[in-house]
BAFI-3210 file (N, C-alpha, C; in Angstrom, 3 decimals, decimal comma, padded with zeros to 6 digits):
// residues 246
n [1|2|3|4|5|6|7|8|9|10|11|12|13|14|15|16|17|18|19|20|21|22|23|24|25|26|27|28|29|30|31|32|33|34|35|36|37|38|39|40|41|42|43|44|45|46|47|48|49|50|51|52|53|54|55|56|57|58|59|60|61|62|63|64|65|66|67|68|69|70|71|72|73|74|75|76|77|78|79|80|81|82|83|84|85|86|87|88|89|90|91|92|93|94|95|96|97|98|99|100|101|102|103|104|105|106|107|108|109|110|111|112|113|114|115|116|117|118|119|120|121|122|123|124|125|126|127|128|129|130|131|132|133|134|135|136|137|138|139|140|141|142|143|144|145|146|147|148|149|150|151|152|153|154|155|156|157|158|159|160|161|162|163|164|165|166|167|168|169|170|171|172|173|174|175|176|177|178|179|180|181|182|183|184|185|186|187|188|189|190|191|192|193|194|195|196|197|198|199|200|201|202|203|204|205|206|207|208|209|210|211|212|213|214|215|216|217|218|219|220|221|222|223|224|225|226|227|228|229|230|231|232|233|234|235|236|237|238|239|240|241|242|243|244|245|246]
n.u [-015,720|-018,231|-021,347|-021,361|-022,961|-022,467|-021,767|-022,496|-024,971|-025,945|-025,775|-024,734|-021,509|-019,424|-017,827|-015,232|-013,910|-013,070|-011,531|-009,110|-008,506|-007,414|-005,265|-003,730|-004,450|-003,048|-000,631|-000,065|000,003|001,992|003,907|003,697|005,244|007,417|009,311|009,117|010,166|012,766|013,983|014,168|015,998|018,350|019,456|019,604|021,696|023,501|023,733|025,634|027,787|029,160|029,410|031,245|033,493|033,926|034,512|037,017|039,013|040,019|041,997|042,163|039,015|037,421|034,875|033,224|033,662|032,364|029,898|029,213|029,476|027,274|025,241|025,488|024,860|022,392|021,415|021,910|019,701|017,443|017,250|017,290|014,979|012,904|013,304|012,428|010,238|009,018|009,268|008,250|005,174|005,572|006,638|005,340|001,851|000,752|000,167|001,393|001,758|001,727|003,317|003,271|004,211|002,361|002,984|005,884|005,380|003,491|004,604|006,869|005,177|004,116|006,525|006,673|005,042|005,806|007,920|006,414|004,004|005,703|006,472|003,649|003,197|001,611|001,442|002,030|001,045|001,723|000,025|000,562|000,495|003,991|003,420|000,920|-000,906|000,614|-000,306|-001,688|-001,534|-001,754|000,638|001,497|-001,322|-002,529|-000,517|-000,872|-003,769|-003,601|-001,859|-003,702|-005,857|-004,554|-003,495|-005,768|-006,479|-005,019|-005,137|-007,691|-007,326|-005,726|-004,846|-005,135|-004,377|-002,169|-002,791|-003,002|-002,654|-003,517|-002,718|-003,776|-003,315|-005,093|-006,586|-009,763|-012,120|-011,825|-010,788|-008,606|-008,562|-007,089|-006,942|-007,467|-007,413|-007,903|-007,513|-009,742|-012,761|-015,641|-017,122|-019,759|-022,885|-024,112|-021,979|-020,997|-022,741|-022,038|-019,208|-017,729|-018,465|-017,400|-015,146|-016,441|-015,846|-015,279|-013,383|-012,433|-010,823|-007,362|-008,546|-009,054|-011,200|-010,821|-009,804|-010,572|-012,299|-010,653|-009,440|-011,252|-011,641|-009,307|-009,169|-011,327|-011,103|-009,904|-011,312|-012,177|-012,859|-013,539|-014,458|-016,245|-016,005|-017,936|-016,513|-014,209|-012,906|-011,478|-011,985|-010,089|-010,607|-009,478|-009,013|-008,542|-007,849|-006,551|-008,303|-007,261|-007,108|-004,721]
n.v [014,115|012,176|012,550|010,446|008,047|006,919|003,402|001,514|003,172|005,059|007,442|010,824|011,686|013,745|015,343|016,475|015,200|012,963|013,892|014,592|012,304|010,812|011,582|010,166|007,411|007,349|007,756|005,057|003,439|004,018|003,617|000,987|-000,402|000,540|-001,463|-003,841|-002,600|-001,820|-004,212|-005,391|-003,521|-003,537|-006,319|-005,982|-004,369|-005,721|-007,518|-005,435|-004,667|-007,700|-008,249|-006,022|-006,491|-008,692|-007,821|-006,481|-008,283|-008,835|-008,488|-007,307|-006,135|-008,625|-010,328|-011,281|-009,680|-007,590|-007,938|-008,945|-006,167|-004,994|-006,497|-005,075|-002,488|-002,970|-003,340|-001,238|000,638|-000,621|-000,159|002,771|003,121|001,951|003,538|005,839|005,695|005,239|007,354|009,216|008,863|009,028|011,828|014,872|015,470|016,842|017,915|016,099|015,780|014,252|012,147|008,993|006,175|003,222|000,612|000,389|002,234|000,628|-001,577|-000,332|000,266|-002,057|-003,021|-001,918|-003,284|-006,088|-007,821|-007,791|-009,455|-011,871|-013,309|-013,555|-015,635|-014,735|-015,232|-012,386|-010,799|-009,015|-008,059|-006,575|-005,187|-003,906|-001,392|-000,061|002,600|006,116|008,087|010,975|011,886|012,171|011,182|010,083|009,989|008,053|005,905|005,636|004,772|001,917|001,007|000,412|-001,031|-003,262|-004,197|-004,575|-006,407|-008,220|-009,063|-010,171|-013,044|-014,257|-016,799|-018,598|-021,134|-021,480|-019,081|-015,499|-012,720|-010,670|-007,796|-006,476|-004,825|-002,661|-001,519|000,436|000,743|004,815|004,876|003,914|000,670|-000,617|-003,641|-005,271|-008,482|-010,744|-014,003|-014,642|-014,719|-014,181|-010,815|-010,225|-008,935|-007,485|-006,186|-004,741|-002,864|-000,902|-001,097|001,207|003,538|006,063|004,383|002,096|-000,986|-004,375|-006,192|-005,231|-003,766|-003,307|-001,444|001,214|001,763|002,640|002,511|001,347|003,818|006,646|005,445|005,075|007,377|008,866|007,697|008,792|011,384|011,677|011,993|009,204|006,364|003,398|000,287|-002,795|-005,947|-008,938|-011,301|-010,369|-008,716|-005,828|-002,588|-000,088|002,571|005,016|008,073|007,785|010,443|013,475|014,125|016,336|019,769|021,148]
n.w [003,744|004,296|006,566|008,917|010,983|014,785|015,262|017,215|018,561|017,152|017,191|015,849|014,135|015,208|012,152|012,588|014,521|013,585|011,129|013,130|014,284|011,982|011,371|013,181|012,993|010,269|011,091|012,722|011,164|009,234|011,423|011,636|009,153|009,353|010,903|008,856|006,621|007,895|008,009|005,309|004,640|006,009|004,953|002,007|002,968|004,179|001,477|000,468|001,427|001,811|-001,134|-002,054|000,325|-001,837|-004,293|-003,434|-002,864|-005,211|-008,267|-010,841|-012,639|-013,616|-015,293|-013,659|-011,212|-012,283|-012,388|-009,824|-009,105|-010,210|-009,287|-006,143|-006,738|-007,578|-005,292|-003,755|-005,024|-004,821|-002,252|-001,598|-003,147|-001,229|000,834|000,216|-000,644|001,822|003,166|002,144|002,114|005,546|005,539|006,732|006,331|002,843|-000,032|-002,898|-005,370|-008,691|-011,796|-012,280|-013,227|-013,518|-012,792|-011,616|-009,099|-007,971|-007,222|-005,156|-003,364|-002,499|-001,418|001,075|002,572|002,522|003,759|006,195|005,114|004,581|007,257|008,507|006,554|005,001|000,899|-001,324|-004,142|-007,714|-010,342|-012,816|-015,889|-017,724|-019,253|-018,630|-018,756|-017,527|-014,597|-012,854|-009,468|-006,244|-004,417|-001,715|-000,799|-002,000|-001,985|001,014|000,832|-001,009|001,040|003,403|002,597|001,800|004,722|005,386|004,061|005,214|007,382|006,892|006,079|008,136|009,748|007,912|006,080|002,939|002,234|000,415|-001,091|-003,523|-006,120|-008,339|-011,465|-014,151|-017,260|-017,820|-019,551|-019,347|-017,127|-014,762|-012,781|-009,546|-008,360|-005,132|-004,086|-001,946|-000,011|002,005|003,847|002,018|002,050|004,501|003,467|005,273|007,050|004,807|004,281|006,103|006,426|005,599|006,726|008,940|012,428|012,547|012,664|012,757|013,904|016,805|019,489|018,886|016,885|015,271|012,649|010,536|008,253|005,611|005,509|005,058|002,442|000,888|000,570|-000,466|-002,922|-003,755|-003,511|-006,178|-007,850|-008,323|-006,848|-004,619|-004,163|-003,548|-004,603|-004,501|-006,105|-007,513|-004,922|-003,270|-005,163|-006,234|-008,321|-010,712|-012,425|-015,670|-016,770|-015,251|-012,166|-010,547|-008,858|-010,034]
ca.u [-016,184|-019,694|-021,900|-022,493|-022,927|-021,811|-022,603|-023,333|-025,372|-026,915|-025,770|-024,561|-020,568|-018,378|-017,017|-013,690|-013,055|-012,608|-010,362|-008,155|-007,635|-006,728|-003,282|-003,045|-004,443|-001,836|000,887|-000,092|000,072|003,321|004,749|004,126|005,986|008,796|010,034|009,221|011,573|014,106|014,067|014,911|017,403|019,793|019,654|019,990|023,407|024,167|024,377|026,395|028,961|029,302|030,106|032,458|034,408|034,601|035,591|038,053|040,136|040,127|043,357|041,149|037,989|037,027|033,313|032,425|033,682|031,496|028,512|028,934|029,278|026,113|024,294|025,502|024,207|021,234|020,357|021,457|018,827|016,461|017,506|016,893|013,334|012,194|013,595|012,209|008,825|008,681|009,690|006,986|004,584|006,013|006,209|004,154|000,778|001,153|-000,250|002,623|000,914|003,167|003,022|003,712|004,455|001,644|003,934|006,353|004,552|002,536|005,830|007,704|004,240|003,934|007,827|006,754|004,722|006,598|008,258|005,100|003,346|006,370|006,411|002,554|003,463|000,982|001,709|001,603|001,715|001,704|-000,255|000,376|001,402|004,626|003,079|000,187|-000,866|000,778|-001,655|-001,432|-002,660|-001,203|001,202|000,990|-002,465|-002,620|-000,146|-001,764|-005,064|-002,953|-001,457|-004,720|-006,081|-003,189|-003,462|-007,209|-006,810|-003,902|-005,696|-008,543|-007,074|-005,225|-004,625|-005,631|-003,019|-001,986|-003,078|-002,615|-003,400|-002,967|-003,030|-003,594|-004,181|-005,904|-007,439|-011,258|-012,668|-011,756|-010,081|-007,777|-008,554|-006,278|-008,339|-006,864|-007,967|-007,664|-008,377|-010,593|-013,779|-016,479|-017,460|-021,141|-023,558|-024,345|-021,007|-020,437|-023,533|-021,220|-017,544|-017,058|-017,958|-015,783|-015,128|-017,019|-014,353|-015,539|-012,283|-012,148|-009,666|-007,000|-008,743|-009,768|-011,931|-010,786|-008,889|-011,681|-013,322|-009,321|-009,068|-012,285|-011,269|-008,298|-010,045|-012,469|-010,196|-008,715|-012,162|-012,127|-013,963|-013,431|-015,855|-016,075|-017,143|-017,472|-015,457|-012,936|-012,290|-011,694|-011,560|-009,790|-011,060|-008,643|-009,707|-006,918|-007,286|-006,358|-009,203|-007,198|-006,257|-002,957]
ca.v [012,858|012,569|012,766|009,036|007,667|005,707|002,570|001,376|004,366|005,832|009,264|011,747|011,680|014,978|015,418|017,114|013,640|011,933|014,717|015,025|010,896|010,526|011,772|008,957|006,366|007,330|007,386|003,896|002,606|003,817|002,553|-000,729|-000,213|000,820|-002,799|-003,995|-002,022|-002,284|-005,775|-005,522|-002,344|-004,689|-007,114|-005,040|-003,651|-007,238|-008,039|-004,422|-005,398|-008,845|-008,127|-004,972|-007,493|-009,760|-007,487|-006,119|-008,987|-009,442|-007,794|-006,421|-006,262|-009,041|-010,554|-012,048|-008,749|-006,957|-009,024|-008,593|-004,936|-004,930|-006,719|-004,036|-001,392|-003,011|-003,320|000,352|001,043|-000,993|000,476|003,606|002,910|001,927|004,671|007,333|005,396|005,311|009,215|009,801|008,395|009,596|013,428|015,799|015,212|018,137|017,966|015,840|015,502|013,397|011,693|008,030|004,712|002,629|-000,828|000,643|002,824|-000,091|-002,581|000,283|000,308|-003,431|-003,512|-001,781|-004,567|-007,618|-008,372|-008,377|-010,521|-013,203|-013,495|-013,851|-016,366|-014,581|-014,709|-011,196|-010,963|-007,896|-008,423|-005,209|-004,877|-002,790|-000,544|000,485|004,461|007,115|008,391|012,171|011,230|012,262|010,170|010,025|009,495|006,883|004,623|005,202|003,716|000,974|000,423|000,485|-002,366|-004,650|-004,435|-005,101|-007,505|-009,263|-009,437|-011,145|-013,876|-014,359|-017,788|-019,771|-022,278|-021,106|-017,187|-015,286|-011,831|-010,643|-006,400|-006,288|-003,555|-002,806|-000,212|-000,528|002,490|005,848|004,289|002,731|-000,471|-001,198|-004,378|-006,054|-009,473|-012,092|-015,671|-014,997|-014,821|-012,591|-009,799|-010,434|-007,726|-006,276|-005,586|-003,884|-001,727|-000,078|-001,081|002,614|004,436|005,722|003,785|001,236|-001,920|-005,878|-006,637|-004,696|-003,179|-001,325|-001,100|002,592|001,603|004,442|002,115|001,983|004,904|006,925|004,310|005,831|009,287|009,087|007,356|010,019|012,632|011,986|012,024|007,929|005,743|002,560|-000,393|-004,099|-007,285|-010,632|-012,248|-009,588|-008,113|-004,014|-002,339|001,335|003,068|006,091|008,204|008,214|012,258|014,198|015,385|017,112|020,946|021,639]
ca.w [004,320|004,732|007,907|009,383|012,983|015,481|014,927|018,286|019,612|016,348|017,441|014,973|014,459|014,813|011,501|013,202|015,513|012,627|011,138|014,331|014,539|010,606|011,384|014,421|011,976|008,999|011,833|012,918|009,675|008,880|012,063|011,315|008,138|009,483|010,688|007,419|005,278|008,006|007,859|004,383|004,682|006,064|003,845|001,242|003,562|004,355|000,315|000,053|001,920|001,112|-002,619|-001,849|000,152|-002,624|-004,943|-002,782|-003,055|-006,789|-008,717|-011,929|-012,549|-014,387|-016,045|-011,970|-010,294|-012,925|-012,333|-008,532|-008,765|-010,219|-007,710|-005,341|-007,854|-007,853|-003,768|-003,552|-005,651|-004,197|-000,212|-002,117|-003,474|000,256|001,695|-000,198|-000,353|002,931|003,560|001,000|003,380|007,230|006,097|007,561|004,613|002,192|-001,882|-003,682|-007,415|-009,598|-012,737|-012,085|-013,548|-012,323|-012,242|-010,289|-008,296|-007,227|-006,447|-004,150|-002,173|-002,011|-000,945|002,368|003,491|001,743|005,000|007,072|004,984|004,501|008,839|008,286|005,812|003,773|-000,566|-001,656|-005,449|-008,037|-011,685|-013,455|-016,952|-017,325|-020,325|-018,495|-018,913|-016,543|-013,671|-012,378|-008,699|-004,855|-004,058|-000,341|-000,569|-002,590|-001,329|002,270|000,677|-000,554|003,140|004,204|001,969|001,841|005,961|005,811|003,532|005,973|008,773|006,560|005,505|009,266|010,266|006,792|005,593|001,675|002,167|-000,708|-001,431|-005,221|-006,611|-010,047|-012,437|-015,453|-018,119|-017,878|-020,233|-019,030|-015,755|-014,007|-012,023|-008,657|-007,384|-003,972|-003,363|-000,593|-000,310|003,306|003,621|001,466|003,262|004,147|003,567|006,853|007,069|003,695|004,774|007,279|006,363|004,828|007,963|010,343|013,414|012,337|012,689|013,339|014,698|017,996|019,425|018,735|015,655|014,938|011,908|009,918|007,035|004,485|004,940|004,227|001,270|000,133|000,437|-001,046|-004,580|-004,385|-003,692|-007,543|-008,899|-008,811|-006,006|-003,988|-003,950|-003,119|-005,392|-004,291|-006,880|-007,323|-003,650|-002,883|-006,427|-006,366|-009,776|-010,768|-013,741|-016,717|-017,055|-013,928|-011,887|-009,356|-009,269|-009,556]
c.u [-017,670|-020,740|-022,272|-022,409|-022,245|-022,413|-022,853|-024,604|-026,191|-026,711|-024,772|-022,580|-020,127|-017,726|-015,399|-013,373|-012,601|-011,512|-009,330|-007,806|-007,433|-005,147|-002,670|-002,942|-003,166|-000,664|001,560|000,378|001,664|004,055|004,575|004,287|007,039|009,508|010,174|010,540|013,064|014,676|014,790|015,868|018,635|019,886|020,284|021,972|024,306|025,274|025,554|027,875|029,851|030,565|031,036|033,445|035,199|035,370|036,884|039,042|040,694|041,454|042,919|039,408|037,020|035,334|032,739|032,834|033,144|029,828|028,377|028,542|027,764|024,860|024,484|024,984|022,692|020,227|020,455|020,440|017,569|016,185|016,886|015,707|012,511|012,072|012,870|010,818|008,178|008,654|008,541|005,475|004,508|006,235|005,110|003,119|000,890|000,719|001,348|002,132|002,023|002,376|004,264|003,620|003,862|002,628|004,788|006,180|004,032|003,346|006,553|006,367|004,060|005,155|007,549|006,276|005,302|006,879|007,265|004,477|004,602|006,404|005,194|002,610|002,125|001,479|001,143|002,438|000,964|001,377|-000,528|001,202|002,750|004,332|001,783|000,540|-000,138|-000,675|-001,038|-001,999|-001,056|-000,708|001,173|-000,195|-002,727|-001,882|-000,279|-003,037|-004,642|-002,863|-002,842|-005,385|-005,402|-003,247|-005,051|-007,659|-005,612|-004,405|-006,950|-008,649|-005,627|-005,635|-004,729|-004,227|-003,220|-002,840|-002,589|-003,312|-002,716|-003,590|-003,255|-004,576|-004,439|-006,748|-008,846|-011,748|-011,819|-010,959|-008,984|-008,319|-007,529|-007,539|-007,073|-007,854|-007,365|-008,196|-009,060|-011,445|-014,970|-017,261|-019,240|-021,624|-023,742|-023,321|-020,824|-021,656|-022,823|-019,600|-016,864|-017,289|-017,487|-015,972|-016,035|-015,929|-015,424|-014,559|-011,922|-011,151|-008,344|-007,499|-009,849|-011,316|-011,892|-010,427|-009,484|-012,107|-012,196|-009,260|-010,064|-012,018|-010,239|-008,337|-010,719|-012,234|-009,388|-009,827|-012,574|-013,211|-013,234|-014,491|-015,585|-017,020|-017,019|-016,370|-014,063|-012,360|-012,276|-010,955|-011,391|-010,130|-010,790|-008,824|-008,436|-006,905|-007,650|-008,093|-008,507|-006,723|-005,267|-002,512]
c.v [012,994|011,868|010,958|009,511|006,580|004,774|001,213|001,935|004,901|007,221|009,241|011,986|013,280|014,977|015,820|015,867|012,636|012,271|014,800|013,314|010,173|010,693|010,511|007,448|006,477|006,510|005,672|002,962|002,351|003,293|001,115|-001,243|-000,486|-000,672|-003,660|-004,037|-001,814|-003,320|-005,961|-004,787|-003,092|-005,744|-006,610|-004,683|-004,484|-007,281|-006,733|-004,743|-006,166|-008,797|-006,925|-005,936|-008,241|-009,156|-006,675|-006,856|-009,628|-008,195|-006,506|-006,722|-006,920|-009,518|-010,623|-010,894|-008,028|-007,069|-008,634|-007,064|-004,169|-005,212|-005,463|-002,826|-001,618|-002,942|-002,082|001,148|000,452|-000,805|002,121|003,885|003,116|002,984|005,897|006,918|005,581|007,108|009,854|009,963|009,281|011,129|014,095|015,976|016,597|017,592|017,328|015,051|015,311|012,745|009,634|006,734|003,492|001,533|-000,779|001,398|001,843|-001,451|-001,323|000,258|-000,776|-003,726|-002,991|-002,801|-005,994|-008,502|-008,885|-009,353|-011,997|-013,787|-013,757|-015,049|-016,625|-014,549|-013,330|-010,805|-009,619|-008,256|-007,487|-005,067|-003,514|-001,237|000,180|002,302|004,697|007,569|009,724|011,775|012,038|011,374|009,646|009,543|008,647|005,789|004,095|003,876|002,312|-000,143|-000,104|-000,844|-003,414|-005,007|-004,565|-006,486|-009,166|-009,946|-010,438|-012,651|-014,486|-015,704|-018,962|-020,239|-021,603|-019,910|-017,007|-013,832|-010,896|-008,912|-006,708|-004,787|-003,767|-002,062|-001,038|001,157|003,786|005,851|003,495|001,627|-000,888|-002,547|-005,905|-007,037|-010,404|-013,372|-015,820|-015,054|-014,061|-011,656|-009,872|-008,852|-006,990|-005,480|-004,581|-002,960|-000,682|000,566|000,319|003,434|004,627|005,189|002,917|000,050|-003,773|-006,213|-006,195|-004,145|-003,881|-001,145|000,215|002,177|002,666|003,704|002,282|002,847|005,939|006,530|005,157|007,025|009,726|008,937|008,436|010,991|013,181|011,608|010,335|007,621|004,044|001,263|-002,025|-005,057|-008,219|-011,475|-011,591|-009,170|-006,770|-004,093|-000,959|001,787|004,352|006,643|008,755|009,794|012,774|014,564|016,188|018,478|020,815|022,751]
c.w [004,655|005,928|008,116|011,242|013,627|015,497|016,353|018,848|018,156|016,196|016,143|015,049|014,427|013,890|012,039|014,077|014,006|011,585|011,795|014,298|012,856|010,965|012,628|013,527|011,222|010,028|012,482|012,085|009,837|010,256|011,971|010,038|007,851|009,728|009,815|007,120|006,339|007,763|006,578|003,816|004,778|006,037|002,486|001,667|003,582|002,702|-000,355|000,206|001,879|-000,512|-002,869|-001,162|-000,895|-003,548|-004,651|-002,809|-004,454|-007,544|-009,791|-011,918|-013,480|-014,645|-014,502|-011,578|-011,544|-012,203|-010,419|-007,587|-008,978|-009,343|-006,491|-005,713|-007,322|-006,189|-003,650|-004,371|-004,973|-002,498|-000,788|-002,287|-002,240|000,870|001,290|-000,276|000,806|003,744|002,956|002,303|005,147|007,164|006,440|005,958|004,393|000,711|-002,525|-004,993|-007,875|-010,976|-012,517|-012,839|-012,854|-011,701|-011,113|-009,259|-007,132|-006,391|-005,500|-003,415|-001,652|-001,080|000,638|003,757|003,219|003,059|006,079|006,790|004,720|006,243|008,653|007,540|004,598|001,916|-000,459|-003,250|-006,251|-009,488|-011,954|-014,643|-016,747|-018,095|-019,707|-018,331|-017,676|-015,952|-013,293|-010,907|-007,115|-003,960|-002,691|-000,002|-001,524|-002,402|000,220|001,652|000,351|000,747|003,762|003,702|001,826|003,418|006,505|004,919|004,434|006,798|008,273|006,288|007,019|010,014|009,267|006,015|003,975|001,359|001,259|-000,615|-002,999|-005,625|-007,980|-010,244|-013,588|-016,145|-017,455|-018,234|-019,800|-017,469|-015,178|-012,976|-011,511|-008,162|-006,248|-003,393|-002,889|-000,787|001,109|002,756|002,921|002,706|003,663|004,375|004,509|007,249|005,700|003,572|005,526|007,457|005,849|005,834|009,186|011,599|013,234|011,954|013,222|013,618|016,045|018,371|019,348|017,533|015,506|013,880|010,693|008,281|005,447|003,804|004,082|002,925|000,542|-000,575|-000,229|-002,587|-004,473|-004,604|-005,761|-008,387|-009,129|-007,073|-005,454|-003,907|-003,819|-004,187|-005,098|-004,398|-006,797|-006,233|-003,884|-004,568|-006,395|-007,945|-009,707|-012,118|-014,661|-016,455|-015,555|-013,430|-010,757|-009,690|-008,505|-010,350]
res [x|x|x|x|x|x|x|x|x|x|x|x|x|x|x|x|x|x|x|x|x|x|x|x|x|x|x|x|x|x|x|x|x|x|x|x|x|x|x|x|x|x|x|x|x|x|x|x|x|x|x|x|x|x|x|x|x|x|x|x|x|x|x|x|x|x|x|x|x|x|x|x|x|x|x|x|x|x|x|x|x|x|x|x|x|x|x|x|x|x|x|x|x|x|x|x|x|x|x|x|x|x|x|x|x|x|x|x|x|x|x|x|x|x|x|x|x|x|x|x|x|x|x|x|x|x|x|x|x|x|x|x|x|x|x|x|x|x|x|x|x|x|x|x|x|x|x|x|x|x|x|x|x|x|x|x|x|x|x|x|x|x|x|x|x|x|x|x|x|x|x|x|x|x|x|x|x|x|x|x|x|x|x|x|x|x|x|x|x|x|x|x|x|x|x|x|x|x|x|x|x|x|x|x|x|x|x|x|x|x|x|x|x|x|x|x|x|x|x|x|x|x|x|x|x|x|x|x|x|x|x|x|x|x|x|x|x|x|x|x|x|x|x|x|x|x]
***
């Protein structure tokens, strides 16, 4: 992470304070996750239930108690997804290099906030071919940065009638393109002078200010980068061939 200041005061930050409250940040995050994906756990349990009932009272197991068993197939798979997305996330951070499937990669990370933003009565929509390349990349840290942009992009777009915030991906040369945009307001310059270092926040408290600069670190960490465009909104740039050792 590299050396800024406080941006009240000018003084010189402690690299190690900003080390020591990363793990409070993450933890923040993921707790306000967690009600999320309960929210939709039991739902998920609800529709389990439900259709074990039904076919509980059926004699054989005909085309409709097929069809129903499937649906139950299909939420335990999707209680599944959450769960292990979310575990991914809340363990103690540790190197977990994978080879992933951007599409769905990028829908089990969206599924953690889904719930938040429908109570927000924010849209939150996912434009990612399903053929796009495999990524080698640290899973943990990459669906933090995610978290981190989807919940800076929530709060941006916080109180506006027909909110919307839209992921898409997309080759672009030698790269991957994640780009998360909102329908608030553009970020004006003075701010995007600053918005990358730490504790630097225009929202006040409880806001650490950490979300960005993480987001950053986590693109850069895989050899890729983070950056903001007008038109487009925050653009993560992930480089097709590994740079990480493993």
């Amino acid at each position: 992470m590299t050396d800024c200041a406080w941006p009240d005061t000018g003084e010189p930050i402690d690299p190690s304070l900003c080390a020591r409250l990363s793990p409070v940040h993450r933890a923040s995050q993921v707790g306000e996750c967690v009600s999320s994906v309960a929210h939709d756990v039991n739902n998920h349990l609800g529709a389990i239930l439900a259709y074990s009932e039904l076919v509980q009272q059926g004699a054989s197991l005909n085309d409709e108690a097929r069809r129903m068993i499937g649906n139950v197939i299909k939420s335990v798979q999707k209680c599944s997804g959450l769960i292990s997305t979310l575990t991914t996330i809340a363990r103690r951070e540790k190197p977990d290099v994978n080879i992933i499937a951007l599409h769905d990669f990028l829908d089990q990370a969206l599924d953690l906030k889904r719930h938040e933003f429908r109570v927000a009565h924010v849209a939150l929509e996912l434009n990612c071919p399903t053929d796009m390349p495999s990524l080698i990349v640290d899973r943990p840290k990459i669906i933090m940065a995610l978290l981190y942009l989807l919940t800076n992009a929530l709060e941006a777009v916080g109180g506006v009638e027909k909110s919307r915030v839209t992921v898409t991906a997309g080759v672009a040369g030698e790269s991957v393109e994640i780009v998360v945009k909102d329908t608030g307001p553009i970020i004006s310059q003075s701010v995007r002078d600053k918005m990358y270092d730490p504790f630097y926040s225009t929202k006040g408290e409880p806001h650490l200010g950490l979300g960005l600069t993480l987001a950053r670190d986590a693109a850069q960490f895989h050899g890729g980068d983070l950056s903001y465009d007008d038109q487009r909104g925050f653009v993560v740039t992930l480089p097709l061939a590994s740079h990480l050792k493993i």
